[in-house]
C-alpha positions as CSV (number, residue, x, y, z in Angstrom):
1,X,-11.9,28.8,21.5
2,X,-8.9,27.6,19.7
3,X,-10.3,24.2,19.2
4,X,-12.8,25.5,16.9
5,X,-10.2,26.5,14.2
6,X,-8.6,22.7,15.3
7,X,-12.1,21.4,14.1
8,X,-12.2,23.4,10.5
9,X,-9.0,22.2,10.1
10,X,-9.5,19.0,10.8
11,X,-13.0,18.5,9.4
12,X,-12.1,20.6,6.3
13,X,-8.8,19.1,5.8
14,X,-9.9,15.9,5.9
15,X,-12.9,16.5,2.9
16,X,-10.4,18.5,0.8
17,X,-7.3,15.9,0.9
18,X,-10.8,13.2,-0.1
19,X,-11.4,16.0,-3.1
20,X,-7.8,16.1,-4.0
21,X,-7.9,12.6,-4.6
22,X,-10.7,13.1,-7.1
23,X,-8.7,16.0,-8.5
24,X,-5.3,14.1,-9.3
25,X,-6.7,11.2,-10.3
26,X,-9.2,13.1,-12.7
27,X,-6.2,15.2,-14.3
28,X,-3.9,11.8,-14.1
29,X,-6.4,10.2,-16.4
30,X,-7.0,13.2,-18.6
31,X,-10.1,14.0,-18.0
32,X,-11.5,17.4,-17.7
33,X,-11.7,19.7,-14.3
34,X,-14.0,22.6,-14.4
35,X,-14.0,23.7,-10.7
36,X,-11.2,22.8,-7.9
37,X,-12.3,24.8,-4.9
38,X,-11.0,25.1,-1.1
39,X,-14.0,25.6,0.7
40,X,-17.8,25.6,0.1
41,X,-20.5,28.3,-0.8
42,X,-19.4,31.9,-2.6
43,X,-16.4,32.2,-4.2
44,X,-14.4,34.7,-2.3
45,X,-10.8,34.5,-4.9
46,X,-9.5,32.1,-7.0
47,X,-8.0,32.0,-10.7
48,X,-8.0,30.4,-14.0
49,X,-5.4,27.7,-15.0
50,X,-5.8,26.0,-18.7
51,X,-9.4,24.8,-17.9
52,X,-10.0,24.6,-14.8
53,X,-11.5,27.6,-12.1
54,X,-9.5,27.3,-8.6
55,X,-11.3,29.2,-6.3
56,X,-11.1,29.7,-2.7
57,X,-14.6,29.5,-1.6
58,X,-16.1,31.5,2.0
59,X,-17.6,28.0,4.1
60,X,-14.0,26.7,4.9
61,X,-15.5,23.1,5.9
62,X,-13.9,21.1,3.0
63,X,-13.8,21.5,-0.8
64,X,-15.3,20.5,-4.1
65,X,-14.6,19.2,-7.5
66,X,-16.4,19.5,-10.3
67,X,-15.9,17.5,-13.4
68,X,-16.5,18.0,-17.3
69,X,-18.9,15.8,-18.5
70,X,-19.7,14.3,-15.0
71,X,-23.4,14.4,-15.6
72,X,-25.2,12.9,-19.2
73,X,-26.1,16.5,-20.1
74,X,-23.0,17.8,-21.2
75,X,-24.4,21.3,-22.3
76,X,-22.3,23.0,-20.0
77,X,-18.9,21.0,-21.0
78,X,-18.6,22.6,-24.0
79,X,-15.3,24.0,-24.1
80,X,-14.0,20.0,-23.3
81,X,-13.2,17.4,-25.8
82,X,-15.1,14.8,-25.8
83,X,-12.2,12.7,-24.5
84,X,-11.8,15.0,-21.9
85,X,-15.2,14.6,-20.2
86,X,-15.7,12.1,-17.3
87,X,-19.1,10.5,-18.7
88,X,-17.3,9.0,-22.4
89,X,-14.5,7.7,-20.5
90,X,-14.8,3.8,-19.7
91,X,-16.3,2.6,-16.5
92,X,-12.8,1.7,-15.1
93,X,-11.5,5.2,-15.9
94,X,-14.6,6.3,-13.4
95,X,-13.6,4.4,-11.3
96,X,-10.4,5.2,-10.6
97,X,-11.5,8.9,-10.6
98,X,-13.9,7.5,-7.7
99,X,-11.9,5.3,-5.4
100,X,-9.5,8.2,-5.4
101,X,-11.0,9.8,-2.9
102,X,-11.6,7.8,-0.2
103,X,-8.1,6.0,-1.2
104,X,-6.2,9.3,-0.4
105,X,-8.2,9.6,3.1
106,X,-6.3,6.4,3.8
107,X,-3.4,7.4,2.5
108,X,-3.6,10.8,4.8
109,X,-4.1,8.7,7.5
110,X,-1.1,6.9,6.8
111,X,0.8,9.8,6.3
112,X,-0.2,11.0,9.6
113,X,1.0,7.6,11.8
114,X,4.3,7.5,9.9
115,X,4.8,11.2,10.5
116,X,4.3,10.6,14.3
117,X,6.5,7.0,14.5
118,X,9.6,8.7,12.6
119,X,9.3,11.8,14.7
120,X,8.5,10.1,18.0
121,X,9.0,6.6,17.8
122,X,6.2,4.1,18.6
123,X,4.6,4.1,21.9
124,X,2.6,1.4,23.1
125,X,2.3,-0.2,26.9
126,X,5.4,-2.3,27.9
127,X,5.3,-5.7,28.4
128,X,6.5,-6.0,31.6
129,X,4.9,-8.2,34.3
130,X,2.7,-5.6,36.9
131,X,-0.1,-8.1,38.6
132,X,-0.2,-11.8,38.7
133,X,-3.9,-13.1,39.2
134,X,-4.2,-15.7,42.2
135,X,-4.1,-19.4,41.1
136,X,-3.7,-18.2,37.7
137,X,-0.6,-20.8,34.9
138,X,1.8,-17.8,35.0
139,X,1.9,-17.9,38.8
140,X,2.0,-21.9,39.0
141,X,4.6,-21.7,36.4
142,X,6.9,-19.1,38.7
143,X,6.6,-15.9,36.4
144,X,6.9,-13.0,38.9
145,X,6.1,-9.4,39.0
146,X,8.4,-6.8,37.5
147,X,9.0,-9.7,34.4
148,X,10.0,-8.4,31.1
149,X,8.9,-10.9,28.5
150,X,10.9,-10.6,25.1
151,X,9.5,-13.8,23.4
152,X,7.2,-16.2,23.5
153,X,6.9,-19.6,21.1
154,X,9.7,-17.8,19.4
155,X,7.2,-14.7,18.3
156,X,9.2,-11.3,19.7
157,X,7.0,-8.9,21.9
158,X,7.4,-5.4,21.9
159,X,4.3,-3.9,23.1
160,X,2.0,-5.5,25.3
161,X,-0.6,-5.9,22.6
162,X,2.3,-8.1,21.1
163,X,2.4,-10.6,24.1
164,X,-2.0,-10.3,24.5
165,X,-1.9,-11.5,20.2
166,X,0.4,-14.1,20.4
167,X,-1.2,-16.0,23.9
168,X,-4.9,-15.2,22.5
169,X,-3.5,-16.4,18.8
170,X,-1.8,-19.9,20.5
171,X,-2.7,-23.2,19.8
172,X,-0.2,-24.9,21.5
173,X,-0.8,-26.3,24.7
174,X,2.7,-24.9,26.8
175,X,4.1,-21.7,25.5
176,X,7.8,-21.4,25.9
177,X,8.2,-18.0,27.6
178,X,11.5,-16.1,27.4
179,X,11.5,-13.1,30.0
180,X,14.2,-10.9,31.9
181,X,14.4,-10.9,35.5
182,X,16.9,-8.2,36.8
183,X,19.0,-8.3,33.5
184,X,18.7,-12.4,33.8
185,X,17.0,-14.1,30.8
186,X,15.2,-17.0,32.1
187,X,12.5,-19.4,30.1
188,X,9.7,-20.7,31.9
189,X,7.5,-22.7,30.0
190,X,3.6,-21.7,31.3
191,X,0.3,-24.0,30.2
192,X,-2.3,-21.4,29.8
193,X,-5.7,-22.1,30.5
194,X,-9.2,-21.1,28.4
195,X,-11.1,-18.4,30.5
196,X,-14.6,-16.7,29.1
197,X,-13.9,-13.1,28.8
198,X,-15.6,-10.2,27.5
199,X,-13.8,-8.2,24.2
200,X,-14.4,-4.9,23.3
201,X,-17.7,-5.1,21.9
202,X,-19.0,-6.6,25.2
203,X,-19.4,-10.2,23.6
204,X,-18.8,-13.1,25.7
205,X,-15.7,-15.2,24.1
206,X,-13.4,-17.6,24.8
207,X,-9.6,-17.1,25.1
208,X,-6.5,-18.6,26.4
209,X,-5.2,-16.9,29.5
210,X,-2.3,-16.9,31.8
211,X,-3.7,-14.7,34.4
212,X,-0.4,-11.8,34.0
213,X,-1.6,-8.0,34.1
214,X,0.4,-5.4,32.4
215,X,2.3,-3.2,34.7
216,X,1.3,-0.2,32.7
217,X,4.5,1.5,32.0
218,X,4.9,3.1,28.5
219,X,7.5,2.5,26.1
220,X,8.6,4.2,22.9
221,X,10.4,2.1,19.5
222,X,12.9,4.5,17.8
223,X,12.2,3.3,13.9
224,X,13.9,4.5,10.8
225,X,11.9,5.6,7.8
226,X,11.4,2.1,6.4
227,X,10.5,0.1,10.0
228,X,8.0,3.3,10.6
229,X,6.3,2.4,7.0
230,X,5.7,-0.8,7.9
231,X,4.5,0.1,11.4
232,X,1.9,2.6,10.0
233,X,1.1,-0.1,7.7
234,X,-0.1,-2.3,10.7
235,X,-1.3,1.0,12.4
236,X,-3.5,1.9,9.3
237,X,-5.1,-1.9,8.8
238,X,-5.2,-2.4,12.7
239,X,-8.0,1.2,12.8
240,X,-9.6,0.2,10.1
241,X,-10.2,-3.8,10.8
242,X,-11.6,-2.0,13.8
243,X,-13.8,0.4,12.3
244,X,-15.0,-2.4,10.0
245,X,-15.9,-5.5,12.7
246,X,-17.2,-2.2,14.5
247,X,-19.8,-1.6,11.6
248,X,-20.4,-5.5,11.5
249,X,-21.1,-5.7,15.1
250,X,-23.4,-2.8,14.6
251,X,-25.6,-4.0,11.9
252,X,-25.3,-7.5,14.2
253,X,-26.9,-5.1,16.9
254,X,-24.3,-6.4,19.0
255,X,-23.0,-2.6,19.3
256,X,-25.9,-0.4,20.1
257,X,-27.1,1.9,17.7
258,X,-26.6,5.3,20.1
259,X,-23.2,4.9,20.0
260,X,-23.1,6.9,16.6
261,X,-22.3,10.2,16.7
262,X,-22.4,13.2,14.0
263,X,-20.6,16.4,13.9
264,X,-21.5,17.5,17.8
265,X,-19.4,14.2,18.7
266,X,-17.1,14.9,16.3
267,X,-16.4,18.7,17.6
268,X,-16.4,17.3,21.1
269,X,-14.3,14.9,20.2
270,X,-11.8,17.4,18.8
271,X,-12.0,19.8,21.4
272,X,-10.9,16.9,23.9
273,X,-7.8,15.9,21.7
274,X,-7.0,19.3,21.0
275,X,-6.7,20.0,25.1
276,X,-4.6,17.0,25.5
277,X,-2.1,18.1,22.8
278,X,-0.8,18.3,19.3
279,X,0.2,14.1,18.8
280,X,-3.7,13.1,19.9
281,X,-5.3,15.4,17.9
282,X,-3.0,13.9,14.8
283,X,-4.2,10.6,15.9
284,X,-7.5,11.4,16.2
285,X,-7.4,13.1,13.1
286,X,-5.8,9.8,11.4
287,X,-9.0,7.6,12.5
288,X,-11.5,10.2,11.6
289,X,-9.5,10.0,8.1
290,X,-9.9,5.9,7.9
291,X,-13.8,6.1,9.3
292,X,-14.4,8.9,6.1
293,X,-13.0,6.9,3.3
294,X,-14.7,3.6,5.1
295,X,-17.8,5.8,5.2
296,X,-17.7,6.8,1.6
297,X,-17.3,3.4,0.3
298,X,-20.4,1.9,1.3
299,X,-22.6,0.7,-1.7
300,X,-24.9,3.7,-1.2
301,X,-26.0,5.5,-4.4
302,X,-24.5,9.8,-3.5
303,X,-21.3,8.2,-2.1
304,X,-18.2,7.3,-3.7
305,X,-19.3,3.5,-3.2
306,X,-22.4,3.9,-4.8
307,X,-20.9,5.6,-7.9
308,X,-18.7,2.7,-7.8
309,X,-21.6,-0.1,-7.7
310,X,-22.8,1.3,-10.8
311,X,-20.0,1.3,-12.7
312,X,-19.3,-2.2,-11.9
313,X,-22.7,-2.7,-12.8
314,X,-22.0,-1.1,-16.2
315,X,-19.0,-3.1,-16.7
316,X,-20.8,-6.4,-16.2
317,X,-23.8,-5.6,-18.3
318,X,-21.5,-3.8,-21.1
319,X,-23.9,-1.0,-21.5
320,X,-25.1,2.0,-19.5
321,X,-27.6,1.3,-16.6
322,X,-30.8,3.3,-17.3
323,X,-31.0,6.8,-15.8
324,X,-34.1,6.8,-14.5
325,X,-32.8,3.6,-12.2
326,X,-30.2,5.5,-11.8
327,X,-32.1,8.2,-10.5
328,X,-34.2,6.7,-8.4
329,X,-31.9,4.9,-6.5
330,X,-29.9,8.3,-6.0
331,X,-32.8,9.4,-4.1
332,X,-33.3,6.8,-2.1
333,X,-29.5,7.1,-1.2
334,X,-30.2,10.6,-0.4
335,X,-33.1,9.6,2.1
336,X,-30.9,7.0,3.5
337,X,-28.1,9.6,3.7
338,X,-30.1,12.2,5.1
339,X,-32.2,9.6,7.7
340,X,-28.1,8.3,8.8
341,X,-27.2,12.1,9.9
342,X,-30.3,13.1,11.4
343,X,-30.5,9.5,14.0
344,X,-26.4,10.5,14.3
345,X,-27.2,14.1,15.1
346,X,-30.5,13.4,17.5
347,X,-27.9,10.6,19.2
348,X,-25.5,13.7,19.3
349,X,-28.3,16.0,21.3
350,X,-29.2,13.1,23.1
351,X,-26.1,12.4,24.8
352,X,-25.3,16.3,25.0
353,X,-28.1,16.9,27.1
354,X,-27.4,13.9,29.4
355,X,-24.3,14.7,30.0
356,X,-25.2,17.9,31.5
């Protein structure tokens, strides 16, 4: 049952590195922090530093932070300056004190895919030559099996994904391809041909080809600290172009709707990378960092996105956006909220019960 203590600290991990964001930000800017606490629910210990309660709370599934002045009623905030309190800031001072969050759950993220390049280089699939298809450019062009290929149209290829980017990414007509044969560099120029093939999100699209499959050896980049930035850079914007054109292609309907999944999926999910080892569940951990800031930046009043569309909203219109708006469309985020993890949790059953 180990995996369930990998899923707290996941899960909980994840929230309280988003509520440290908040935190720093807040006490960056100035502004007043009644509550920091680890953990949910009852207060179990904690102390008292300047003005602000840190408490370590009993529901270990995340954390909290509770700001002076964060609501118009500022009864409670009376031991604050008025500077301090988050409400009599300016709307960009909110702002920042928003976007924090889901800023550091990118951040963690990239933390988490430099930590793993630096201390164990960057894997990916090798691109060597492992099946040429029948009739296919590369075959007609005399590439054979058991081909390295270091270049192509002068782009270097590391990975695999390198070589699939750069042919998919051609407009040329011939690419000049510069391979090693046995330790012999040879450069065979190949015309590749457009083929209909089916991407990830099962659309139909059309793509050059050469007809080469990848042999399916791995391969692992040593990188100093600087190279591994840059690659969990790519690593961080690669997930989360994903996650968005995954979102896109849902709303599009193109993705079908039972393929989200709530906190079963999520604990499954876990429990599998967890089994397979200590890197996989980082790298899980890293994606279900990116989808949580993505998640709370949607323009939905409760999340951080929502907080932020009305404070850009208050910075247009140079004055305060009425609170009973306000309110209203805080509930209806609510039922929106509410209606998203119930369909993610019945799609979690769902597919539970199938399974079995």
């Amino acid at each position: 049952m180990a995996w369930i203590v990998d899923f707290i600290l996941v899960l909980g991990g994840l929230i309280f590195f988003h509520e440290l964001g908040h935190f720093l930000a807040a006490r960056l800017l100035g502004i007043g922090v009644k509550t920091f606490s680890l953990g949910f629910g009852p207060r179990i210990a904690g102390f008292s530093w300047g003005s602000t309660n840190y408490r370590l709370s009993l529901i270990p599934l995340g954390g909290y932070v509770s700001l002076a002045g964060e609501e118009r009623d500022m009864t409670e905030d009376s031991g604050f300056k008025e500077k301090e309190l988050f409400m009599s800031r300016p709307p960009w001072h909110r702002m920042i004190v928003v976007a924090a969050g889901p800023l550091f759950n990118f951040v963690l993220a990239w933390f988490i895919f430099w930590g793993i390049i630096i201390s164990n280089g960057q894997m990916g699939l090798a691109p060597t030559v492992g099946q040429l298809q029948p009739d296919s450019p590369a075959l007609s062009a005399g590439i054979e099996v058991g081909d390295k290929v270091l270049n192509i149209e002068g782009h270097k290829i590391v990975f695999w994904t390198d070589l699939a980017e750069t042919i998919q990414n051609s407009q040329s007509d011939t690419l000049e391809f510069v391979i090693n044969r046995d330790g012999n560099i040879k450069h065979i120029s190949v015309k590749p041909k457009v083929q209909e093939l089916k991407n990830i999100f099962g659309e139909t699209i059309r793509r050059p080809v050469v007809g080469i499959v990848a042999s399916g050896e791995s391969k692992t980049v040593e990188m100093n600290g600087i190279d591994g930035a840059t690659a969990a850079t790519e690593q961080t914007w690669n997930v989360t172009k994903l996650i968005c054109t995954s979102i896109v292609k849902m709303v599009e309907r193109v993705v079908p709707m039972d393929s989200i999944g709530g906190p079963i999926m999520i604990a499954q999910a876990i429990k599998q990378q967890s089994e397979r080892g200590l890197l996989e569940l980082l790298q899980f951990t890293a994606f279900i960092s990116i989808n949580l800031g993505l998640l709370n930046l949607l323009p939905i009043p409760v999340l951080d996105g929502g907080h932020l569309l009305f404070f850009s909203l208050e910075t247009i219109l140079r004055k305060p956006l009425n609170e009973k708006l306000q309110a209203a469309a805080t509930r209806v985020g609510l039922l929106l909220l509410l209606c998203l993890m119930g369909f993610a949790i019945f799609n979690d059953i769902v597919r539970t019960l199938s399974s079995k």
